[in-house]
C-alpha positions in Angstrom: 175.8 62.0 171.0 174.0 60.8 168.1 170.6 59.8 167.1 168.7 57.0 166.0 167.0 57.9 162.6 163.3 57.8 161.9 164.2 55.6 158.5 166.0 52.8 160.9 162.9 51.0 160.9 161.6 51.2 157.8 161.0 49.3 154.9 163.9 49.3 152.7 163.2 50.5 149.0 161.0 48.8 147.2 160.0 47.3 150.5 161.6 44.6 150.0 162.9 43.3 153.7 162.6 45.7 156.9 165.5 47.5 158.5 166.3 46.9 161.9 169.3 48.7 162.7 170.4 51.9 164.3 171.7 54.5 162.1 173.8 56.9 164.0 174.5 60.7 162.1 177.6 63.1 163.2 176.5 66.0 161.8 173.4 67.5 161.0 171.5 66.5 158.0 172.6 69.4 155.4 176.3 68.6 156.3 175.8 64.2 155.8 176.8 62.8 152.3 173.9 60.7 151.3 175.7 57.1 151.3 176.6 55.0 153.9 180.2 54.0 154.7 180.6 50.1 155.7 183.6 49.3 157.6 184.2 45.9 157.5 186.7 44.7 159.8 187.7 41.0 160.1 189.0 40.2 164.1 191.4 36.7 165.4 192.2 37.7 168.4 193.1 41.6 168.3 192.0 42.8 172.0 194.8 45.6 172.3 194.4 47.9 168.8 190.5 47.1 167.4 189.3 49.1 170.5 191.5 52.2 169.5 190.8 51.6 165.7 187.2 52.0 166.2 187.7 54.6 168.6 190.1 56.4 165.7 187.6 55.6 163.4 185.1 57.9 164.8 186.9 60.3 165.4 187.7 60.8 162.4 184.3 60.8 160.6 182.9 63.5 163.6 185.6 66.1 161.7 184.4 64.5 158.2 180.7 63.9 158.8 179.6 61.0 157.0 176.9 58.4 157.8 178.5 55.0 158.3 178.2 51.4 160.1 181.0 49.7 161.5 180.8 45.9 160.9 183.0 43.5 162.8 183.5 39.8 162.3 184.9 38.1 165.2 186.7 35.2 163.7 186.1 33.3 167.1 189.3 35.3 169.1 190.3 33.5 172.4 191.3 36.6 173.8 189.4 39.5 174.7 188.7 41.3 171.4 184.8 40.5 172.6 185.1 42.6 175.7 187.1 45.2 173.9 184.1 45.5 171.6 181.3 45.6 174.0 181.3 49.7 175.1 181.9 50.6 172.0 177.8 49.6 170.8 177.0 52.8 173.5 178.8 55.3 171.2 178.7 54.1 167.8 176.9 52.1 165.4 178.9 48.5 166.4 177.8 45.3 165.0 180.0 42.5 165.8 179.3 39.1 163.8 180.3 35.9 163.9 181.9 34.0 166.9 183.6 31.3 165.7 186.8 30.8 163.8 186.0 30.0 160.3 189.6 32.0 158.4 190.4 35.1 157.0 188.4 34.9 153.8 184.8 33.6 155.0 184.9 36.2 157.8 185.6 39.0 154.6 182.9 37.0 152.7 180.3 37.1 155.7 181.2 41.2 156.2 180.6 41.6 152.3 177.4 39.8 152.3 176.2 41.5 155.4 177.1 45.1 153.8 174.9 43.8 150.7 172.3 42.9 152.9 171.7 46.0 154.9 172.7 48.4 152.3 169.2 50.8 150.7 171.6 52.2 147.7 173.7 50.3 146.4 175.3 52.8 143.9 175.9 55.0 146.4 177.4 53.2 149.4 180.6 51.6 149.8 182.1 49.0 152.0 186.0 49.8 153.4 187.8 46.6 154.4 190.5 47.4 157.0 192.7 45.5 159.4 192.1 45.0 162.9 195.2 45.0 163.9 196.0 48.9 163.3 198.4 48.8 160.3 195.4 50.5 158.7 195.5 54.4 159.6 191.5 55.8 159.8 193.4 59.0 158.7 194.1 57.7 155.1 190.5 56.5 154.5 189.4 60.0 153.4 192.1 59.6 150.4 190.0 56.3 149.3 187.0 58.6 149.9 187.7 61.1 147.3 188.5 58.9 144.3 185.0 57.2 145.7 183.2 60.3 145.5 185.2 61.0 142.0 183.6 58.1 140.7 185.5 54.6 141.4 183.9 51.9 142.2 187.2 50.0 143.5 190.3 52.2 145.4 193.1 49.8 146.0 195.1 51.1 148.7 198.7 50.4 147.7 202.0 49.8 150.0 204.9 51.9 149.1 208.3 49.8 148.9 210.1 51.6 151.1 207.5 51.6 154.1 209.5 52.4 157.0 208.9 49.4 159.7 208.0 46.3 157.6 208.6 42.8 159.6 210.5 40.7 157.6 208.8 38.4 156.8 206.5 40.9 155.3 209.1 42.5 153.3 210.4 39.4 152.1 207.1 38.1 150.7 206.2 41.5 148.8 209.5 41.3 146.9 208.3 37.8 145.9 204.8 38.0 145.6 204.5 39.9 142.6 206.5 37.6 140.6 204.9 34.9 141.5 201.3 36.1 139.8 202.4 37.8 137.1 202.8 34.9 134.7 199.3 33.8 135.3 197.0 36.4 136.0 196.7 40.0 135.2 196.5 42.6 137.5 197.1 45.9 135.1 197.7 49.3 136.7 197.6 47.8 140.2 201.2 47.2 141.6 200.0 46.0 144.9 196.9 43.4 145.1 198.0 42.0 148.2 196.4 44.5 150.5 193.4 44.6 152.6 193.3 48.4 152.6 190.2 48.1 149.9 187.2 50.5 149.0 184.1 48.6 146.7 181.1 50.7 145.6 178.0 48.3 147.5 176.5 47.3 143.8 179.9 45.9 142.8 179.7 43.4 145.8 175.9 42.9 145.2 176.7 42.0 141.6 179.9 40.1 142.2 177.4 37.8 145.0 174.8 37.7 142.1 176.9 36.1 140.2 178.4 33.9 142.8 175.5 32.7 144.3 175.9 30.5 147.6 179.4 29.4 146.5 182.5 31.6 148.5 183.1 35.2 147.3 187.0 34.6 148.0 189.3 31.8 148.7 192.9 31.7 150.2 193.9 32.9 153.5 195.8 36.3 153.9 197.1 38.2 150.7 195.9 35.4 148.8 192.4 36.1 149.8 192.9 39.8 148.9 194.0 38.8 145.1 191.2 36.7 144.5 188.4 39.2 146.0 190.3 42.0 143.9 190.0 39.1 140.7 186.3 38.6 141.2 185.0 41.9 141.8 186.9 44.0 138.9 185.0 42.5 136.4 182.0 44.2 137.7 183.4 47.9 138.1 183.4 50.4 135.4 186.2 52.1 136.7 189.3 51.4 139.4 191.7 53.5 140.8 194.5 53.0 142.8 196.4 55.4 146.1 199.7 55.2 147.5 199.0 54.8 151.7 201.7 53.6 154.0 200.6 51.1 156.7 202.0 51.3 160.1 203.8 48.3 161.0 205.1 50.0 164.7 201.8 50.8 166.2 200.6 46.8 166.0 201.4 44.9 169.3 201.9 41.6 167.9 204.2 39.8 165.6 203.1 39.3 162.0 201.4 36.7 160.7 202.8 36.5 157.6 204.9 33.9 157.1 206.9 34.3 153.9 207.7 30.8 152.1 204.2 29.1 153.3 202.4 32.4 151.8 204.5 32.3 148.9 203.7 28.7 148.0 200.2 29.4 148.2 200.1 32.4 146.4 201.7 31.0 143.7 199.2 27.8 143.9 196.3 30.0 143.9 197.8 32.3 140.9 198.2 28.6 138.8 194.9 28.2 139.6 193.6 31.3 138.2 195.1 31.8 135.1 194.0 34.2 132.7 191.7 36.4 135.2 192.7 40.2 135.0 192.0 43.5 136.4 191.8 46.4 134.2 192.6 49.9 136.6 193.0 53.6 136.5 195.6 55.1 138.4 195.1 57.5 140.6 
């Protein structure tokens, strides 16, 4: 299927730390943008969709060659999200981190950071946070894509309010949710923060862990995790944009883990907290 490049194993530039990883290409080299895609994936316990997400992933990016990692954090799953992983390393380029449960937002901050770490070019590569759990069609990343290669540095993905399938809970929480925020922080031009469905140019997470140092690069669990990544890392993009996707609530075999007035309390906690913080967007 696909190679492993010569530059795998070379020093990165400026030669500053070596590169040991493979770098798989689905086209030939005329036909490859020159960035790397990230896909950073967080995992608890998702054994029946993160096999066929991967599997959807690639097949989308053989019929839009592009050169891309897939990064995994298993978030120390108890069922056998491992073992769905495992065959997938012969066919793709699979890393899986992590192993124990540590939440929602260290196993984003630990993808980020790892992105960071093995990226060569950072203003031209871009890490994609999706769900593991399927809600997150392959076949709307090229839509972040090409706001990417327009020149954004962050593409929110945002949830329509009439997508067709939404668990209640769910539905229940997103017509509270933004109310909750708005009195304390700003979030101009982007209607829906909540998501995980996120693109960031490499150099804004490089810059926003600059400037964080050792201390966490998002707190909260679930969509309160996703506001406060979204907080952080605006400052350091010159320009956001923002697309209309619809997740697929009917494809995921488990119930949701939302769970409306406990996410609402701390979403409104967290918002208290961080009063005054805005994002400044273009829409798309």
């Amino acid at each position: 299927m696909a190679g492993i490049s010569a530059g795998a194993k070379c020093l990165a530039e400026g030669g500053e730390r070596p590169i040991d990883i493979p770098s798989f290409r689905n086209a030939p080299p005329s036909r490859i943008q020159d960035f790397v895609l990230y896909f950073c994936i967080p995992a608890y316990n998702e054994a029946p969709t993160v096999g066929l997400l991967i599997w959807r992933l690639r097949k989308v990016f053989q019929e839009q060659p592009r050169e891309y990692e897939v990064l995994v954090y298993d978030d120390g799953s108890t069922d056998a999200t491992a073992e769905t992983l495992a065959p997938y390393h012969k066919v793709m380029p699979l890393s899986v981190l992590g192993g124990t449960r540590v939440g929602y937002a260290a196993a984003v901050d630990a993808l980020c950071r790892e992105a960071s770490r093995r990226t060569r070019y950072p203003r031209r590569d871009a890490v994609i946070l999706l769900q593991a759990d399927f809600t997150d069609q392959p076949e709307h990343l090229p839509e972040l894509l090409k706001r990417f290669d327009g020149g954004a540095d962050i593409v929110v993905a945002e949830r329509p309010d009439d997508a067709p399938s939404v668990p209640q809970p769910v539905r229940t929480l997103r017509r509270v949710a933004p109310w909750l925020i708005r009195p304390f922080v700003s979030v101009a031009g982007v209607r829906d923060p909540f998501g995980t469905l996120r693109l960031y140019r490499v150099s804004v997470i490089r810059d926003l862990i600059k400037e964080r140092g050792d201390a966490p690069l998002l707190g909260g669990e679930g969509w309160t995790a996703n506001v406060d990544l979204l907080l952080r890392a605006a400052p350091h993009a010159r320009r956001v944009e923002t697309v209309e996707l619809t997740p697929r609530y009917d494809v995921r075999s488990r119930e949701t883990r939302v769970r409306a007035w406990s996410d609402a309390m701390a979403l409104l906690r967290f918002a208290r907290g961080a009063r005054g913080r805005s994002v400044r967007a273009a829409r798309a």
